[in-house]
PAMIMI-915343 format. One record per residue (C-alpha): z, y, x; residue in one letter. Coordinates in steps of 0.05 Angstrom, whole numbers, padded with zeros to 5 digits, always signed. Layout:
# PAMIMI-915343
ZYXA;...
This chain:
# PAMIMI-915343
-04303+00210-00670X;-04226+00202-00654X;-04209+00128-00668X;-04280+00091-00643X;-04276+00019-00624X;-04290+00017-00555X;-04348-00042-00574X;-04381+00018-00621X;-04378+00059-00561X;-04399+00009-00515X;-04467+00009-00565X;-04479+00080-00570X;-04480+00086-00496X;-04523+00028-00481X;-04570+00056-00534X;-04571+00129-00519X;-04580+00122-00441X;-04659+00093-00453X;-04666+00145-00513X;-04648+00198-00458X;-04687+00172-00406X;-04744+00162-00446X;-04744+00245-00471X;-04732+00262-00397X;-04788+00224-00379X;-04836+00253-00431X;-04815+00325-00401X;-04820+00308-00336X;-04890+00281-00349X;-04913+00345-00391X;-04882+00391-00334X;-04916+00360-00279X;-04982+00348-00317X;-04982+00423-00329X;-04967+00444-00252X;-05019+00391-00235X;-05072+00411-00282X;-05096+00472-00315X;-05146+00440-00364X;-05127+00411-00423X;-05161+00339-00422X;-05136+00334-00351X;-05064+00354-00381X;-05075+00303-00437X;-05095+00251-00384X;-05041+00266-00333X;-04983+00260-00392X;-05001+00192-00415X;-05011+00171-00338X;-04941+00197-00314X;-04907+00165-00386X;-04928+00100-00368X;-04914+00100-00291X;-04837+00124-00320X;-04849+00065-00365X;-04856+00025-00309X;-04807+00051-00263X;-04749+00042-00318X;-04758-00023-00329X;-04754-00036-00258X;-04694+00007-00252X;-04658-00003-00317X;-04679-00071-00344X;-04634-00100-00408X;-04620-00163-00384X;-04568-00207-00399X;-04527-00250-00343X;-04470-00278-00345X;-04435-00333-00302X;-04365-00360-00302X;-04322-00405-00333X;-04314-00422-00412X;-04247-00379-00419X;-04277-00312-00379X;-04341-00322-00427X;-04295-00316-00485X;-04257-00256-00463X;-04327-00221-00448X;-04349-00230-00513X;-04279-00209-00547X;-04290-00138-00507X;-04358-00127-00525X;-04406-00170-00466X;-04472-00166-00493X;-04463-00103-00543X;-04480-00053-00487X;-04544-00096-00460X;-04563-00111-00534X;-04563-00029-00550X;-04605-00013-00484X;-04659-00062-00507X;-04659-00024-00580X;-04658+00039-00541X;-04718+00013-00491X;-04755+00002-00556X;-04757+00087-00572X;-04794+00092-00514X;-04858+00068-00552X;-04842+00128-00601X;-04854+00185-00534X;-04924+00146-00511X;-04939+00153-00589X;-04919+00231-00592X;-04955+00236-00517X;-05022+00207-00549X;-05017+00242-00614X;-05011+00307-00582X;-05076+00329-00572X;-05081+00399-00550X;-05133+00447-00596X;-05192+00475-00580X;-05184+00552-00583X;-05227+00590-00643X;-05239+00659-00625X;-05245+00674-00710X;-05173+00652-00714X;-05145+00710-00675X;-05190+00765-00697X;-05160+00824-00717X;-05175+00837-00798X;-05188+00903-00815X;-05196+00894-00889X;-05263+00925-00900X;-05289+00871-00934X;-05241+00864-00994X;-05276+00888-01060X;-05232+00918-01111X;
C-alpha cells in the first residue's frame, strides 16, 4: 500500500466510510436494545427498530449524491482527479448496509433448553 493512486484511494475511502458507519450502527443498535430491554423479542424488536432509524438518519446525513457546477474546463480537471470516484464508492458502500438489517433479522436469539446444560453423569452408558 506504498504507491496508491490517489483516485484508488479516493474509492476505498468513499466506500469504507458507509461500511463503517453501517457496523457502528448495528452495535450501537444491539447495545442500546440490550440496556433498553431485558427480553429477548423486545431485544430482537428494538435492534431492527434502531437499524432502520440509523438507516434513516445516514441518508439524511451522508447522502451519495453527485453535484457538480462550473464551467466545461473545471468539469474536466474534476474528472482527471477522481470527481465522482469517491461519491460513486459511498453509494456501493451505502449498499452493505442491507447486509447488517439482513444479519439484524437473521439473528434470532434461542430459546434456552434446560437438557442442553445438564450435567451428564454417565450412568446410563451400557458396556
Amino acid at each position: 500500500m506504498t504507491d496508491m493512486d490517489p483516485i484508488i484511494v479516493k474509492g476505498l475511502v468513499g466506500f469504507m466510510i458507509p461500511v463503517v458507519l453501517g457496523m457502528c450502527s448495528y452495535s450501537l443498535a444491539t447495545l442500546v436494545a440490550h440496556i433498553i430491554s431485558r427480553t429477548q423479542r423486545q431485544i430482537y424488536f428494538y435492534r431492527l427498530v434502531y437499524l432502520i432509524l440509523f438507516l434513516v438518519l445516514c441518508c439524511f446525513v451522508y447522502p451519495p449524491a453527485e453535484t457538480f457546477s462550473g464551467s466545461g474546463e473545471r468539469y474536466a480537471r474534476a474528472l482527471r482527479s477522481g470527481y465522482g470516484v469517491q461519491t460513486m464508492a459511498a453509494s456501493y458502500g451505502m449498499q452493505t448496509y442491507w447486509v447488517w438489517l439482513a444479519i439484524a433479522g437473521l439473528k434470532r436469539l434461542k430459546k434456552a433448553n434446560d437438557n442442553k446444560t445438564a450435567f451428564y453423569d454417565g450412568s446410563s452408558v451400557k458396556l
